[in-house]
N, C-alpha and C positions, 0 to 999 in steps of 0.2 A: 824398438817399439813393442809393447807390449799389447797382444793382438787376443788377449783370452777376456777383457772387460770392456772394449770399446763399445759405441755406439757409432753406429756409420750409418752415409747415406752412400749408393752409390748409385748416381745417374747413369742412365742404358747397360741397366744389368737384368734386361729381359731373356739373355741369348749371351751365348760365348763367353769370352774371358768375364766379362763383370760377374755375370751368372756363378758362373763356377770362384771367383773369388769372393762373392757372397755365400755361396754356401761353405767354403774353408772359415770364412770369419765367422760364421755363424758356430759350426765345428767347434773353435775354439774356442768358443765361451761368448764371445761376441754379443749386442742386439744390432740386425741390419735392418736397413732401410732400403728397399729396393723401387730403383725409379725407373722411369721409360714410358715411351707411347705408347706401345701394343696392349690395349688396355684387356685383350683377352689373355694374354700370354700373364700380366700382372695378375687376374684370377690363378689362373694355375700354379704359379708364385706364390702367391697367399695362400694356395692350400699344403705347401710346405711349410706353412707356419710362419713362414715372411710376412712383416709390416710392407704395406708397398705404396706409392705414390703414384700419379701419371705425370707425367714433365715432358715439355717441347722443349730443348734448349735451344730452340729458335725464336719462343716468344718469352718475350720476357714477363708478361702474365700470367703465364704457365707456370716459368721459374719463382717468381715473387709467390702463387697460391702452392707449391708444394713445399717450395721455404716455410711459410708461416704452418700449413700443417705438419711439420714434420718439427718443426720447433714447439708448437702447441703441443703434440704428443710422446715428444722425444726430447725432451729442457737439455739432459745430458752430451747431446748431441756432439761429438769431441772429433769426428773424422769425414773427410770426405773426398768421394772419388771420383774422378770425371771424366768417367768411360765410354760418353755419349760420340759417335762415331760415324761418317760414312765413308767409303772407299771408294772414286766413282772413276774410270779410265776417262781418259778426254784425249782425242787430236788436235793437237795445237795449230792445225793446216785448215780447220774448219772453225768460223768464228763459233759457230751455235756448242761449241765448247762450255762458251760462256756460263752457262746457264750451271750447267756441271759445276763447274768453278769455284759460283755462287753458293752455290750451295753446300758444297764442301767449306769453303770459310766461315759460312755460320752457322754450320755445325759444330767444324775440329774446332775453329777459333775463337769465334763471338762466343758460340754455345759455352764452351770450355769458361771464358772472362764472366760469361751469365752468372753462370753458377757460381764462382770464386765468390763475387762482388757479392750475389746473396746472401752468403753467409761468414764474407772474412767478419763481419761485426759481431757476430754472435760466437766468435772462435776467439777474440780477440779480447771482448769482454770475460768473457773464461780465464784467462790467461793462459790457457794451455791447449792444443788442438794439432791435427797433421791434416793438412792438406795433399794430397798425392793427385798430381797431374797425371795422364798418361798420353806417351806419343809415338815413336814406333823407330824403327830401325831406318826406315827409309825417309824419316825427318833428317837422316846423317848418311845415308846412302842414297840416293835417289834412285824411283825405279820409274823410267820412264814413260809409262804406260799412264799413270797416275801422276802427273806432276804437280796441281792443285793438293793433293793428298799430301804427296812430299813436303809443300811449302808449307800449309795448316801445322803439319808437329813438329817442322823446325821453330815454325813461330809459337808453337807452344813452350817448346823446351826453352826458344829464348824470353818467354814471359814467366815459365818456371821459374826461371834464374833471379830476373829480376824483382819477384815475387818475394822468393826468402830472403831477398838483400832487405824489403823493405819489410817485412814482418821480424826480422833480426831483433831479438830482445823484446817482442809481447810473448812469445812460451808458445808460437805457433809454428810448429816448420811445415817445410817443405818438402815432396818426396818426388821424383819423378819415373816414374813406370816406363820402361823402354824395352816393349814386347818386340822381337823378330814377327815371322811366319807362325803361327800356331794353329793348327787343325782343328778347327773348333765343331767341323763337321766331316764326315765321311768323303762327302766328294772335292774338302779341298785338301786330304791329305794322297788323295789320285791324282790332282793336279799340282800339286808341289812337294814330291816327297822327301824334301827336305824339310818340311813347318814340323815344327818340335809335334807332340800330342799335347792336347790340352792339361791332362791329368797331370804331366811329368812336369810341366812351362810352370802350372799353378803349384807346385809342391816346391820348386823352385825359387817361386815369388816368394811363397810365405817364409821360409826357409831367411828371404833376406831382410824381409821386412821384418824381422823380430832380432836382427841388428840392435845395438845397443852404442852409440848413440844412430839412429835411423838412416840410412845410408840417402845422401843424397840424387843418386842416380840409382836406381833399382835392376841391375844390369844381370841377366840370365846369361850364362855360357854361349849359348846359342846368336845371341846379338852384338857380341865381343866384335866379329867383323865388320860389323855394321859402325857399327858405333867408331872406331879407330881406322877405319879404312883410310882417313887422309895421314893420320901420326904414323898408321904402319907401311906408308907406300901404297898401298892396292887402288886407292881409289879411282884412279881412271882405268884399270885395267875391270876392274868390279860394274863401274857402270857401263863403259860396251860391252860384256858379256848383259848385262838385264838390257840393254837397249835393244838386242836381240828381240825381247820380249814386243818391242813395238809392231810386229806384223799379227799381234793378236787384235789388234784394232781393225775393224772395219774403213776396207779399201787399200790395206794397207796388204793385204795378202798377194 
């Protein structure tokens, strides 16, 4: 993939990974498109000289009005990224779980399909476009803390899949982002000092994604365990070591 002429949008790249891979694409030559809620954090965005959007990938009037702007002032428009995301712990032992749950699915999932479905026609009428999914290590490993979380980017990855079977032959593909742990902040590389640093994850990404022909799983060294923990054996031994993690839940101490 050739990452120095693109025109990208990437939804919830206000903060963290998105952020920081809008600014490599941009580096590159790139014009980005940066979308998200935080409509002050999108100011300060745009004073780096980003196009920016607002977008709910919860509503789909949100998604249909940044579609059409971002197609009104971006015709080019050849990439897109669906970084939009939450991470929310839940105790499977208390129903009001629920609501967590919820909201994780229409976020990692629906939100994720919002966006695809916006704009697979206008990628398609192109004939040529990348779509890059992204969903997480713990879509293939589970961490039991977050199980909604778990289940949102296994379902991603398996609608990844089935995505480029069905785009196979319009010149659209497909790419799938499969971040581990990454420090996108100070206090969570004190809390797991194993998450890669952001800087080194993102030199990493870009590194793959200008692959030639585009790799279909986008796989950093750091997520290798993740990702093969059932082909290499580990996998039950991997998730009781993170099920430990379940006494970070409230009541559970």
């Amino acid at each position: 993939m050739d990452i120095t002429n693109r025109t990208v949008f990437i939804a919830g790249a206000t903060s963290g990974i998105g952020l920081e891979l809008a600014r490599r694409f941009a580096a590159a030559g790139s014009t980005v498109v940066v979308g998200g809620r935080r409509t002050d954090q999108l100011e300060h965005i745009a004073a780096e000289g980003f196009a920016t959007v607002t977008i709910d990938v919860t509503d789909q009037d949100s998604v249909d009005h940044a579609r059409d702007t971002i197609l009104r002032d971006h015709p080019a428009l050849d990439t897109i990224v669906t970084m939009s995301g939450v991470m929310l712990p839940e105790d499977l032992r208390d129903p009001a779980h629920f609501s967590a749950a919820r909201t994780t699915i229409d976020t990692n999932l629906l939100g994720t399909i919002r966006v695809i479905d916006a704009f697979t026609p206008h990628l398609i009428g192109r004939g040529a476009g990348t779509i890059v999914t992204v969903t997480s290590g713990i879509g293939f490993l589970p961490f039991p803390p977050m199980p909604t979380y778990a289940a949102s980017k296994a379902g991603v990855h398996a609608y990844s899949e089935a995505l480029r079977a069905q785009l196979d032959g319009t010149g659209v593909e497909v790419a799938e982002l499969v971040p581990p742990a990454v420090a996108t902040l100070p206090e969570h590389a004190r809390a797991n000092p194993r998450a890669l640093k952001l800087d080194d994850f993102a030199t990493e990404v870009m590194d793959l994604l200008q692959a030639d022909p585009t790799p279909h799983e986008i796989l950093v060294k750091g997520v290798m365990m993740h990702r093969w923990a059932e082909r290499d054996g580990t996998y039950d031994e991997l998730v009781a070591q993170r099920s430990q993690a379940l006494s970070m839940l409230p009541g559970r101490q």
